[in-house]
C-alpha positions in Angstrom: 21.7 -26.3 1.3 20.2 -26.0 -2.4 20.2 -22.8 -4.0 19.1 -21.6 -7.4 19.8 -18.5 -9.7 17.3 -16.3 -10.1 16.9 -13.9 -13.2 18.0 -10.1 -11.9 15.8 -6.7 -11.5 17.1 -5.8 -15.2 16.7 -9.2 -16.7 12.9 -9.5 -15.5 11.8 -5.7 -16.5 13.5 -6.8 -19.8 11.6 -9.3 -20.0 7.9 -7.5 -18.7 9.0 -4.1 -19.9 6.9 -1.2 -19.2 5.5 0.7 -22.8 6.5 4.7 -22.9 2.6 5.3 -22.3 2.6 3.4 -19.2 5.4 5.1 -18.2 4.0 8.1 -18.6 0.9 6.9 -16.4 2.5 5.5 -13.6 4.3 9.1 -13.6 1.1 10.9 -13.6 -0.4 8.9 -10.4 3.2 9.4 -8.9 2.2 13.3 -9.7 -1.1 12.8 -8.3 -0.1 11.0 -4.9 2.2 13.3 -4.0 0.0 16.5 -4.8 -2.7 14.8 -2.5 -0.1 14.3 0.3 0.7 17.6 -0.5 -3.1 18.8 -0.1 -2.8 20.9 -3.8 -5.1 18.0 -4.8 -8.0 18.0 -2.2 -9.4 14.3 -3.0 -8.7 11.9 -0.5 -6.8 8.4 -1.2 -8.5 5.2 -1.2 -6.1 2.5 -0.9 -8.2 -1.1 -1.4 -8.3 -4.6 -2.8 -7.2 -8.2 -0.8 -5.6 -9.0 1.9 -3.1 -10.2 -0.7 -2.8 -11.7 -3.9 -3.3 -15.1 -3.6 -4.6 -16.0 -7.9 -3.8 -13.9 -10.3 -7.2 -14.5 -12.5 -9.2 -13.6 -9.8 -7.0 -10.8 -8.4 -7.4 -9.4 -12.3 -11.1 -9.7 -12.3 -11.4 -7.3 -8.8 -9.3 -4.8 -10.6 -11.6 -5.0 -13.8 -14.0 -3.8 -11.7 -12.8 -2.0 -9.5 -11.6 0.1 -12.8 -15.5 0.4 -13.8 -16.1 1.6 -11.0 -13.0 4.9 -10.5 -15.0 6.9 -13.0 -17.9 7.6 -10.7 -16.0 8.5 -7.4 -12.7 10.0 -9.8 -13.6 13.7 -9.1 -13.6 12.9 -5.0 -11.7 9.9 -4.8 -8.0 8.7 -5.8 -8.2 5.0 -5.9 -4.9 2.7 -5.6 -5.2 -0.7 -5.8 -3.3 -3.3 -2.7 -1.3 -5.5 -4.7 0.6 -7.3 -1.9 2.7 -10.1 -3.5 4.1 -10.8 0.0 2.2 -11.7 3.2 4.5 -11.4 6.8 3.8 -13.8 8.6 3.9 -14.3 12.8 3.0 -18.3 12.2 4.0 -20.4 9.7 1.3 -19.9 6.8 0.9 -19.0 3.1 3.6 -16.3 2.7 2.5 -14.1 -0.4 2.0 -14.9 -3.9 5.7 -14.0 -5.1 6.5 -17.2 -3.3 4.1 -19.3 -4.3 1.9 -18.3 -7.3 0.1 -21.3 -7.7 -1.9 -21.9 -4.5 -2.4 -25.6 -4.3 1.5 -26.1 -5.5 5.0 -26.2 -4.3 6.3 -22.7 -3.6 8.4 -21.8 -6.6 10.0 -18.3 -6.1 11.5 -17.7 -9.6 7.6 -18.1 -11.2 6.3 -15.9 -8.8 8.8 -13.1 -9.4 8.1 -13.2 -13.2 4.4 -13.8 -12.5 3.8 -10.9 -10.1 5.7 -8.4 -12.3 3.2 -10.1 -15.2 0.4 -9.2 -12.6 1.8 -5.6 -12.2 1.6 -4.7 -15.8 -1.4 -6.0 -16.4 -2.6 -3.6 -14.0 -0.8 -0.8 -15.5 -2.3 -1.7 -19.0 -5.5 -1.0 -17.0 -4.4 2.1 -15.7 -4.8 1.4 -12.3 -2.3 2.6 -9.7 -0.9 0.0 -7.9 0.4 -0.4 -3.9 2.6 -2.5 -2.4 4.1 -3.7 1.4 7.8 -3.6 0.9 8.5 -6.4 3.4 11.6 -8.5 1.4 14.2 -5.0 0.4 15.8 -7.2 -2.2 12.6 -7.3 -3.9 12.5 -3.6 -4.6 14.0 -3.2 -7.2 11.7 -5.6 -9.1 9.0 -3.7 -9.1 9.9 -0.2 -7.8 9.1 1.5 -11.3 5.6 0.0 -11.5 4.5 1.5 -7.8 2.8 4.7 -7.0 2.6 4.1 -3.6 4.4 1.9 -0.7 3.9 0.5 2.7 5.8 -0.5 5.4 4.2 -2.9 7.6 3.6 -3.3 11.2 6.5 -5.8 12.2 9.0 -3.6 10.3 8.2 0.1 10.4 10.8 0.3 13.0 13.3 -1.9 10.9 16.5 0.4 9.7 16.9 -1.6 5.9 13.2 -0.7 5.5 13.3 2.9 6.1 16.3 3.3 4.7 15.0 1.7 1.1 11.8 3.8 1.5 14.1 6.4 1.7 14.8 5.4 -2.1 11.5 5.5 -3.2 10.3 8.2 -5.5 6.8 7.7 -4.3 4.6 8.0 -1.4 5.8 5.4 1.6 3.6 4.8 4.2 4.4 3.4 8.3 1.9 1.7 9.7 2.1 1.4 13.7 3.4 -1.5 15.4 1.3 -4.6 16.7 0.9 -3.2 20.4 -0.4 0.2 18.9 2.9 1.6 19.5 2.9 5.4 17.0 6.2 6.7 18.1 8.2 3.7 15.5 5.7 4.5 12.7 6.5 8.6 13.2 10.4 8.0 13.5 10.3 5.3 10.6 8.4 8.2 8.3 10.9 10.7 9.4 14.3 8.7 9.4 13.2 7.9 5.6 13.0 11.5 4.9 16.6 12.2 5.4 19.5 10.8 2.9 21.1 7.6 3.7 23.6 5.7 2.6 23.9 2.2 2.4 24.3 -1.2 1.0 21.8 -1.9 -1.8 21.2 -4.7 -4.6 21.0 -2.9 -7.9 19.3 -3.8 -10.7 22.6 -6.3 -11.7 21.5 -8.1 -8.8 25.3 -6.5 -7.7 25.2 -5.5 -4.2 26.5 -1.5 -4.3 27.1 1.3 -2.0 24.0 3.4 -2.8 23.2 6.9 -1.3 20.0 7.9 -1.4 17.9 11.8 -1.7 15.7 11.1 0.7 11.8 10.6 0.5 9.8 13.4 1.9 6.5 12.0 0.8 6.2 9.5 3.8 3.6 9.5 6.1 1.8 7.3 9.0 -1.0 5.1 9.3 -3.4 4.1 12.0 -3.8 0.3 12.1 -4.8 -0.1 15.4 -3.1 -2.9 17.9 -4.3 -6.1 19.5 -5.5 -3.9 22.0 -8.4 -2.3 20.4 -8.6 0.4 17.5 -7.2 4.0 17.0 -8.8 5.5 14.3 -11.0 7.9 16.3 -10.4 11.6 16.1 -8.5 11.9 19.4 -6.1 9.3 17.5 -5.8 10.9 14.7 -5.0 14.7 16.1 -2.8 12.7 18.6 -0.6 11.1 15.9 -0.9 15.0 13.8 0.7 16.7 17.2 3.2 13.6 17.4 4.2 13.8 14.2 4.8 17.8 13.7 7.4 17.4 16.9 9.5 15.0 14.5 8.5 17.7 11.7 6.3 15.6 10.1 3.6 17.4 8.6 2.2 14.8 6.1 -1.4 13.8 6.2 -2.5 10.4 7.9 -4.1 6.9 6.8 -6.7 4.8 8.5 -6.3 1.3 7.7 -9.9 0.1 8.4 -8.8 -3.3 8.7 -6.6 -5.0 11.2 -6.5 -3.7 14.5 -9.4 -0.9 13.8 -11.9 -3.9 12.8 -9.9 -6.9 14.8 -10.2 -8.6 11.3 -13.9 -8.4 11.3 -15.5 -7.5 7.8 -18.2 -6.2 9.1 -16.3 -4.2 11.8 -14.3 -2.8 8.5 -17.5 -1.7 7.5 -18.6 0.2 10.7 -15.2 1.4 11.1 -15.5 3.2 7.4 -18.8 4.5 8.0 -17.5 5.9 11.6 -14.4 7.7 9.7 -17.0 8.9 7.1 -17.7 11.6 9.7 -14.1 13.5 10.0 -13.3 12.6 6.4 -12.6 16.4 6.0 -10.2 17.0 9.2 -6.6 18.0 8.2 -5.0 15.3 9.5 -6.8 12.7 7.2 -5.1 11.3 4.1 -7.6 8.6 3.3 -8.8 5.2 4.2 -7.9 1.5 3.6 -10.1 -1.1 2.7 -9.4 -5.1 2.4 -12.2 -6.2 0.0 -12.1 -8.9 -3.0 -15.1 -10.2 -5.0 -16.2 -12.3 -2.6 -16.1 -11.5 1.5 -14.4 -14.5 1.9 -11.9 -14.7 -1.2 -9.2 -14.5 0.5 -6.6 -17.2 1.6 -5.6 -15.2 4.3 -7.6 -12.4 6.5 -11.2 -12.2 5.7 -12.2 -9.4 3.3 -15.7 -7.5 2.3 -17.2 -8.1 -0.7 -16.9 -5.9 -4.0 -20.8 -4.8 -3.6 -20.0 -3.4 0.3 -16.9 -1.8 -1.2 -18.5 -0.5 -4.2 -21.5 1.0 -1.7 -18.6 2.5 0.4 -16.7 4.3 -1.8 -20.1 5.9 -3.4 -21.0 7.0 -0.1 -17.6 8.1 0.5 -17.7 9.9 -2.5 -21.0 11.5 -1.8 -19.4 12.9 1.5 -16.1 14.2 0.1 -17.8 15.1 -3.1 -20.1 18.1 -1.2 -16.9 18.7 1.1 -15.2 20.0 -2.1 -18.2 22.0 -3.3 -18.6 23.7 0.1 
């Protein structure tokens, strides 16, 4: 067994330390998510970008554009990037850009910590609101003051150290139904997470501690679909609303367009956006998810769209929700 010390939470946001202004921004989208989840901001969420972050050039170029293009969807449309530094795996594969920031080398975990917290504040310098899938909890708190909003994946949304830590955050969190299409884990995940818990923690020492948490009542659910077929329809998503208020859970819900709901098919993405276009003003609906980079196949992982589909949809989006809000 070889190990090797790595620098702690503190020691790397020391050393990519957030300016007072960006502070302040991450607070505002913080204010923002939760006042959408809340529905006392009526704009629905967008929640794109790759697969996951597999260069961080190329990732940074997406995000330049996509920030060119937030200022003509801003008044319908809050837009937060997916910034997934970790990729879970069920096969042995590429397993995020935390652990192995240069593609083509050895994985090196100590230059993608420091690298993706680089990454992070380049994107606040850009203003942009960032995601990310909490899938390794001791990796939280390396990057839980640069997020505005959180996901817990598939394979873990019914994993107790993951709703526990979401039950940390002081943002959004959202469950994302299991593989098999199972909504019951994703709804008591979301709910379990609202409640405080105690429990063990690494702190920003790297120290493990006894931590007790507040509780996060911004959590919420999101349609994925399974390996059986999608579940983004509206029976699925007034389903998962009447599911969801018997746990008294009464937040909004996500459509991931990707995944199960498109079986990895870009251009099934596409047709599944469109199709959700149509009930983008029911109750139930948070937003949408999109996997898209600048190029339909960019990514080292799952297939994405390319920016010019994604910059089509989220007009056309925008054009929908836009005379929703006028009405």
């Amino acid at each position: 067994m070889i190990t090797r010390s790595l620098p702690s939470p503190s020691e790397l946001k020391a050393l990519y330390p957030l300016t007072s202004s960006q502070k302040t921004f991450i607070e505002s989208s913080r204010k923002t998510a939760k006042n959408i989840l809340l529905k006392k901001d009526l704009r629905k969420l967008i929640v794109v970008g790759p697969c996951s972050v597999h260069d961080f050039e190329l990732f940074l170029d997406y995000a330049k554009q996509l920030k060119m293009l937030t200022p003509e969807v801003l008044s319908s449309l809050f837009i937060v990037i997916r910034a997934y530094i970790e990729k879970p795996r069920t096969f042995p594969g590429f397993k995020g850009f935390v652990y192995q920031p240069f593609s083509q080398k050895a994985e090196d975990l100590e230059l993608g910590l420091k690298m993706s917290r680089q990454l992070f504040i380049e994107l606040t310098k850009l203003e942009i609101p960032i995601s990310m899938e909490i899938l390794e909890p001791k990796l939280f708190s390396y990057f839980d003051d640069l997020l505005t909003w959180g996901f817990i994946g598939a394979r873990t949304s019914s994993s107790q150290i993951h709703r526990e830590i979401s039950s940390l955050a002081s943002f959004p969190i959202g469950f994302k139904n299991s593989l098999d299409g199972n909504i019951d884990l994703a709804i008591q995940g979301a709910h379990f997470s609202r409640s405080p818990q105690r429990f063990f923690h690494i702190d920003d020492s790297a120290k493990l501690v006894e931590i007790s948490s507040l509780g996060n009542p911004f959590t919420h659910i999101v349609l994925r679909g399974s390996n059986q077929g999608p579940n983004y329809d509206v029976d699925s998503l007034e389903l998962a609303g009447v599911k969801g208020l018997e746990h008294g859970l009464k937040s909004p819900i996500l459509i991931d367009c990707s995944h199960g709901n498109s079986q990895k098919d870009p251009a099934e993405q596409e047709r599944t956006f469109l199709k959700s276009l149509d009930y983008l003003d029911h109750p139930n609906l948070l937003g949408l998810m999109l996997e898209s980079h600048l190029e339909a196949t960019s990514s080292k992982t799952d297939l994405c769209m390319d920016f010019e589909t994604t910059k089509r949809l989220l007009k056309l989006a925008h054009s929908y929700q836009f005379s929703d809000l006028l009405a």
